[in-house]
C-alpha positions in Angstrom: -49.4 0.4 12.7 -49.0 -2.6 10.0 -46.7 -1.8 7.0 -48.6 -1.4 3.9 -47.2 -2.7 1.0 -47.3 -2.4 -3.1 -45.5 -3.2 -5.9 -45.4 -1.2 -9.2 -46.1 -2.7 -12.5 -42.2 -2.7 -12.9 -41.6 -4.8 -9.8 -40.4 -2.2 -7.5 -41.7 -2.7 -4.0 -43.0 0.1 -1.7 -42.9 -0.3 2.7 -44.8 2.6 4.3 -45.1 2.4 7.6 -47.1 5.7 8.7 -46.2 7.6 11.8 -47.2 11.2 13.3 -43.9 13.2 12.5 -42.6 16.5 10.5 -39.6 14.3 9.7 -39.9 11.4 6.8 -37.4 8.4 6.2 -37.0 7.2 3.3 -34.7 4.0 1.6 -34.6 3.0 -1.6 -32.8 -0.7 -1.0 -31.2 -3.1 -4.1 -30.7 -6.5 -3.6 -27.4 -6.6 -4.5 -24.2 -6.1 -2.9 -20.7 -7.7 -2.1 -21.9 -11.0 -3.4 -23.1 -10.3 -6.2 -19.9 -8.3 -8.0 -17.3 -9.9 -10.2 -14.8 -12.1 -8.2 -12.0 -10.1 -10.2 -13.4 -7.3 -8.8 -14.1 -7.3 -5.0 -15.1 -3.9 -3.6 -16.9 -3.3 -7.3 -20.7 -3.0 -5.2 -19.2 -0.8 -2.4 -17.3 1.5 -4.9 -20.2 1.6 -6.7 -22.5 2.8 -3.7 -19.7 5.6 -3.0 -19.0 6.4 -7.4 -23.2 6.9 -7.4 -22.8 10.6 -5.7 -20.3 12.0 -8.3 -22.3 13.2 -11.4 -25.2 12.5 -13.5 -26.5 13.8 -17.1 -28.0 16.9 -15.3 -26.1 17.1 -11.9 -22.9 17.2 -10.6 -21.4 15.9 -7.3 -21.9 19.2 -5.7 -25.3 19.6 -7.1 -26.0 16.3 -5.6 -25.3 16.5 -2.3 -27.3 19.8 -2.0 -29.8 18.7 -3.7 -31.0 16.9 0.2 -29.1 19.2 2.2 -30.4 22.9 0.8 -33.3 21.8 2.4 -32.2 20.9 5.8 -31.9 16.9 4.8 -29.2 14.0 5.4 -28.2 11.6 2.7 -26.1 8.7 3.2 -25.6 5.3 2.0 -24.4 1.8 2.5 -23.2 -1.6 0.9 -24.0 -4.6 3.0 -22.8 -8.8 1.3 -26.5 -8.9 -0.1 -28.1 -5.3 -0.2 -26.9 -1.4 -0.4 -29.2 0.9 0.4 -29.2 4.9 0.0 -31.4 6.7 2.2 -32.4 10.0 3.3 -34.0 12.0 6.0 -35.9 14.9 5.4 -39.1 17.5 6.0 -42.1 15.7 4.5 -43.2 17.7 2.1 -39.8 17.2 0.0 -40.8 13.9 -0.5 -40.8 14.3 -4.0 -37.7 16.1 -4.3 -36.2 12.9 -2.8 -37.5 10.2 -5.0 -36.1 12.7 -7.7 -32.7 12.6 -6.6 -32.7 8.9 -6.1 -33.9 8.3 -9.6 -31.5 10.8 -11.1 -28.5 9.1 -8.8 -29.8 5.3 -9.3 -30.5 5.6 -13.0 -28.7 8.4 -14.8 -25.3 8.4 -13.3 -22.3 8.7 -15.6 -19.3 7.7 -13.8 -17.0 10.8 -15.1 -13.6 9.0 -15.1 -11.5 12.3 -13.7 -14.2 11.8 -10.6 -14.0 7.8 -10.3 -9.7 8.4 -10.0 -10.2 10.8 -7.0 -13.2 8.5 -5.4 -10.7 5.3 -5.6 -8.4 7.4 -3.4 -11.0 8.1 -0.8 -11.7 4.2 -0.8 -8.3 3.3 -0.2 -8.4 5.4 2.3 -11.5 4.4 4.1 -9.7 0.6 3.3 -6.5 1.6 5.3 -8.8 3.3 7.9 -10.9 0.0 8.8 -7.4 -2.0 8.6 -6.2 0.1 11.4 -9.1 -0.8 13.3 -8.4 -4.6 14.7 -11.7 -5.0 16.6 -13.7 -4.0 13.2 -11.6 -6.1 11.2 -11.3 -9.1 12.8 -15.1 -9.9 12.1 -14.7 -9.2 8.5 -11.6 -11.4 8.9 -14.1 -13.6 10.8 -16.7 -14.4 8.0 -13.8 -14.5 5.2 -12.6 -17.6 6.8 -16.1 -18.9 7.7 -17.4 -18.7 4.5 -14.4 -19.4 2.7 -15.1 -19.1 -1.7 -18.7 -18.8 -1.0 -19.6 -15.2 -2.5 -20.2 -14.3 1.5 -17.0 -14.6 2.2 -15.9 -11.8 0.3 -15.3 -8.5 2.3 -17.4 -5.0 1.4 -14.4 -2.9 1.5 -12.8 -5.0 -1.1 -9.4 -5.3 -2.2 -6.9 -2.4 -2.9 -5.6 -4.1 -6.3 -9.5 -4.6 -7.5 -10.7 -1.4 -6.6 -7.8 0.3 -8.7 -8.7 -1.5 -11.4 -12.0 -0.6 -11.5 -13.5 1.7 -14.4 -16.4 3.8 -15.3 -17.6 0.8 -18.0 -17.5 -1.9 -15.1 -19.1 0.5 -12.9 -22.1 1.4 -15.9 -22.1 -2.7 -16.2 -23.0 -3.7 -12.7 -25.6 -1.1 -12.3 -27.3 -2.1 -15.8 -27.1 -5.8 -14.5 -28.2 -4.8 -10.9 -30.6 -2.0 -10.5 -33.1 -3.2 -11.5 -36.8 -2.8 -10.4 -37.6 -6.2 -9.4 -34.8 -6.0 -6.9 -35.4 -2.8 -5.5 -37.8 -1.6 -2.6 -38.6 2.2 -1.1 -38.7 2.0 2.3 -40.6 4.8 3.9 -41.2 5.8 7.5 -43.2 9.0 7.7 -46.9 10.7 8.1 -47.8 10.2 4.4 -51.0 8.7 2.7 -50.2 5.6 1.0 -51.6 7.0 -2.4 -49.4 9.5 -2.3 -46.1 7.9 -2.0 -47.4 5.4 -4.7 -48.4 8.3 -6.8 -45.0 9.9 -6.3 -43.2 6.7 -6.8 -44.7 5.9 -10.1 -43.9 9.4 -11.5 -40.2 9.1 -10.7 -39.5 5.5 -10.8 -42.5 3.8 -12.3 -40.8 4.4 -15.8 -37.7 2.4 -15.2 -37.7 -0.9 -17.3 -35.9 -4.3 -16.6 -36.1 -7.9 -16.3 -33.4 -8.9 -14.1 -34.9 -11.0 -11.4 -33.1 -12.0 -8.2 -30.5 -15.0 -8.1 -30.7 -16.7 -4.8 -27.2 -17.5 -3.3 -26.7 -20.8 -2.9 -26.3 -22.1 0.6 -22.8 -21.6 2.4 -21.4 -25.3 3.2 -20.5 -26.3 6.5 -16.7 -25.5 6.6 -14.4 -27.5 8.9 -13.7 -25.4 12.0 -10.6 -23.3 12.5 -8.2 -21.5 14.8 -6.2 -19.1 13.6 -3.9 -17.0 15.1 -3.1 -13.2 13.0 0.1 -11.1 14.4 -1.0 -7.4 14.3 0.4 -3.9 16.0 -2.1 -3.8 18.8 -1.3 -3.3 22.0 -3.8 -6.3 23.5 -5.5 -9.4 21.5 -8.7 -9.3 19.8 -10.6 -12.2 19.1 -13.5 -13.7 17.4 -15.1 -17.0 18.1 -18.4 -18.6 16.4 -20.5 -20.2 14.0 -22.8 -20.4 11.1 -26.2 -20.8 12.0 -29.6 -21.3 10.4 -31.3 -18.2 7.7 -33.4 -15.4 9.2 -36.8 -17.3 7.8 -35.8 -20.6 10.0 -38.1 -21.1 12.8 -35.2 -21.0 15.1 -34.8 -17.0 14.3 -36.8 -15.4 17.9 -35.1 -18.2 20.1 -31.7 -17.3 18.2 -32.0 -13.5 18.9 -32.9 -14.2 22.5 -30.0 -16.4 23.2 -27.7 -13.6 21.8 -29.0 -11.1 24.0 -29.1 -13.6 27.0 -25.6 -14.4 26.5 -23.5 -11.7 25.5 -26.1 -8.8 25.0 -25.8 -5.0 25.6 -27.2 -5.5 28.7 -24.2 -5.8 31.9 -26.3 -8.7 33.0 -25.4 -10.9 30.2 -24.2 -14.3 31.1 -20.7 -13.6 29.5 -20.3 -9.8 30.9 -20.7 -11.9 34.4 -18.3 -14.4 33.7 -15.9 -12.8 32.3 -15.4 -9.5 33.6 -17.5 -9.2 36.6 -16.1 -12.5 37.8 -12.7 -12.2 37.0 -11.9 -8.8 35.1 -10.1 -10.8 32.3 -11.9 -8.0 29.4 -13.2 -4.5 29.1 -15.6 -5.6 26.2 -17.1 -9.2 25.7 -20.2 -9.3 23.5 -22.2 -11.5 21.4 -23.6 -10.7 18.0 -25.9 -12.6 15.8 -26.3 -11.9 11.8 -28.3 -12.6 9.0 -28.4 -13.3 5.6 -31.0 -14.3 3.4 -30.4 -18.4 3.8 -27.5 -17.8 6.6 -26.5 -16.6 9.7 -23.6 -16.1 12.0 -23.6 -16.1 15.8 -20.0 -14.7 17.1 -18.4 -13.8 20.7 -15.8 -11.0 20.3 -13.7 -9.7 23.3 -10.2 -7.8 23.8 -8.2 -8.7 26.8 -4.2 -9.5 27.4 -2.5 -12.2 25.4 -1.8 -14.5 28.4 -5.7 -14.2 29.5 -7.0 -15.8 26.2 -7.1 -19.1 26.6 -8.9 -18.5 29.9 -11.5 -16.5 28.3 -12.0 -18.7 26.0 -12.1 -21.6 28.2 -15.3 -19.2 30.2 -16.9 -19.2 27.5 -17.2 -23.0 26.2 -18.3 -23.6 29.7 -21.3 -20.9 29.8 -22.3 -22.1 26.0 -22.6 -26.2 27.4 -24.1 -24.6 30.5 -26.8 -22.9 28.3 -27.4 -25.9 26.4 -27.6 -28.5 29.4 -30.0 -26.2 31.7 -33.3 -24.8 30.6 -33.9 -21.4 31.5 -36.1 -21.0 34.8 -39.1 -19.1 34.7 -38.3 -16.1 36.4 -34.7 -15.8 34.1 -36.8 -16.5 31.0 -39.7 -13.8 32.3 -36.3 -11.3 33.0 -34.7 -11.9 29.4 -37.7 -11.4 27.6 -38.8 -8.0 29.2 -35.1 -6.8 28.9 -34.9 -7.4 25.1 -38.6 -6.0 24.2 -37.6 -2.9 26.7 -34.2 -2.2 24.5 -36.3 -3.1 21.2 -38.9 -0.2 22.0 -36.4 2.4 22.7 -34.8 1.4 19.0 -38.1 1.5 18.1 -38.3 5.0 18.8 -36.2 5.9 16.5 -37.5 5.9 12.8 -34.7 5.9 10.5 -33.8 2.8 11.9 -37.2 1.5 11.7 -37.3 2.3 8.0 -33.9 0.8 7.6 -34.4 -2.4 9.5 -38.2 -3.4 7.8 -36.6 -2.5 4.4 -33.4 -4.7 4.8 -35.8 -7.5 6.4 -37.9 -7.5 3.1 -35.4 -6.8 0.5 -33.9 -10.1 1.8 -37.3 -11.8 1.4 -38.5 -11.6 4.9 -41.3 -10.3 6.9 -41.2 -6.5 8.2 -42.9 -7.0 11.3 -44.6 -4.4 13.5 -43.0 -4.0 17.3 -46.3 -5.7 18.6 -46.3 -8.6 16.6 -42.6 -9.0 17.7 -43.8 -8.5 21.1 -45.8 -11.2 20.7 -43.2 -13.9 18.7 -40.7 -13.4 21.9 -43.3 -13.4 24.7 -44.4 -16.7 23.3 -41.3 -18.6 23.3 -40.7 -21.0 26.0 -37.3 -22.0 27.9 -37.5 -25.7 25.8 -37.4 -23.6 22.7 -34.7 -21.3 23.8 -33.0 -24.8 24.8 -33.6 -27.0 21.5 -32.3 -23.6 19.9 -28.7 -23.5 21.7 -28.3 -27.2 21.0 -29.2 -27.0 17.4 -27.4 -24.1 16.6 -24.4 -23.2 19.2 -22.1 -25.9 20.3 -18.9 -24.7 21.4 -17.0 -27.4 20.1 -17.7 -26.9 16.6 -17.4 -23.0 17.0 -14.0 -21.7 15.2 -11.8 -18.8 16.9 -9.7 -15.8 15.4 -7.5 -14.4 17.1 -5.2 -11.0 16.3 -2.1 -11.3 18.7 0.1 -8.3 19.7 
């Protein structure tokens, strides 16, 4: 089924995509995140996502997390460099009881200070946790370098100084410049009529007032490419190699998710899981990931593998990247890739929390939520010139820059 859409007369946006379940998903997204905090305080937009669950003018942390859970729900949350959603899974008929709680959370929240001291040590720790993680890190590490100043180059975690210094007023100031209607969305996935979700969306959020429309970031310049070489305690070297490429509304966005998935997809036939370990057993892991923002993108390799084996894997891969770019796809490879990355799609499909999640993060970001047909249809009508005029565009290997964390 299509999406429907609305907007309340405050600006918020409303996604319902209706399907024949018990079980209702529901987002509310903000178009704001890691990019959009104070550069004094990096982490502010994480902290805040995690400070939003410890007490409002009528509940308190406790009272918040059962509020989902007493009736057999999950609640959770995230901060992304341009969005943070909270979300929640549920029976349908407590759909009301949800928007509730996201209102309360959202827009009544009071930061007590005794609460915001204990939450900074459950950051830090969650900090130290991803730190002691190389193969999360290093693409964090990745982007910092890529983007260098530019707000995207800040990390969500943040930085242990910053998030100590952080108080309840600088938490009440970024949500008051932040949350705000026109840059929110519901995202909904669930068997509901779309006049009721507007209905119950206009009782519990149609009241909020606020004029703070959304900023575009400006567009990341083309930084001069790197290699850089990190010493950590691992016990084998983990690297990261890539490139900025174009935003998720350029044209080149279908051929772009095809070449990932052709290249170094979850798939064991992808061109670098050949290459490089089926070939020669240089890596356990070698993948390929592609991601957006809303006027930018990054396409990155990651693998693990011994020291003395990194130049060579690195070598593989420049050579499968030109190859790529120098040979169109024939039409039985092309025919293969496409039915392999609608075939994975439908199985994701199948699951609606990420449905819900995905459409809502594609249109809080100003893009289109489309349905899995139409996207059917967008990658069964690409042809191997397109996937071709893609990888020379976008992914030449000698412009790509490398991090590596050595042992």
């Amino acid at each position: 089924m299509k999406y429907f859409k609305h907007t309340l007369p405050n600006g918020m946006g409303i996604l319902l995509q209706r399907v024949s379940s018990p079980v209702a998903h529901v987002g509310v997204f903000i178009r704001s995140g890691t990019a959009n905090e104070p550069v004094r305080l990096q982490g502010l937009a994480h902290f805040t996502e995690h400070a939003l669950f410890k007490g409002t003018q009528r509940r308190n942390s406790f009272e918040i997390l059962s509020s989902i859970e007493s009736v057999g729900g999950e609640m959770n949350a995230y901060t992304s460099k341009e969005e943070t959603c909270y979300y929640a899974s549920f029976l349908k008929e407590y759909l009301g009881q949800a928007f509730e709680v996201f209102s309360d959370i959202l827009f009544d929240s009071v930061f007590p200070e005794e609460e915001i001291a204990k939450e900074k040590q459950v950051v830090l720790d969650e900090l130290e946790s991803y730190q002691d993680n190389p193969a999360e890190q290093i693409f964090d590490d990745f982007e910092s370098l890529l983007f260098g100043k530019h707000p995207l180059g800040r990390q969500i975690l943040g930085r242990r100084k910053d998030i100590l210094a952080i108080t309840s007023k600088d938490l009440l100031e970024y949500v008051s410049q932040n949350y705000q209607p026109q840059r929110m969305l519901i995202s909904c996935v669930g068997n509901f009529e779309p006049e009721e979700v507007v209905r119950q969306a206009g009782v519990y959020f149609g009241h909020i007032n606020g004029s703070a429309e959304t900023i575009p970031l400006s567009v990341p310049p083309a930084e001069k490419p790197f290699l850089q070489s990190k010493k950590k305690a691992n016990h084998q070297a983990h690297v990261v190699t890539g490139t900025m490429v174009g935003s998720p509304l350029n044209q080149a966005y279908y051929p772009l998710n095809l070449l990932n998935h052709y290249i170094g997809g979850p798939m064991m036939m992808s061109r670098l899981n050949l290459a490089v370990r089926e070939k020669y057993g240089l890596t356990y892991i070698i993948e390929s990931n592609l991601s957006f923002y809303s006027n930018s993108g990054v396409f990155n390799i990651y693998f693990g593998t011994d020291v003395a084996h990194v130049d060579k894997v690195l070598s593989i891969i420049q050579e499968e990247i030109h190859r790529i770019r120098e040979n169109k796809l024939s039409s039985t490879e092309l025919d293969v890739l496409k039915r392999q990355y609608t075939g994975l799609a439908a199985i994701g499909w199948e699951i609606n929390q990420n449905r819900m999640l995905g459409a809502g993060k594609k249109t809080i970001l100003g893009g289109y939520a489309e349905t899995f047909d139409e996207m059917k249809e967008c990658i069964f009508n690409l042809t191997a010139e397109q996937l071709q005029d893609a990888a020379i565009q976008w992914l030449n290997p000698d412009q790509f820059s490398t991090l590596i964390f050595t042992p």
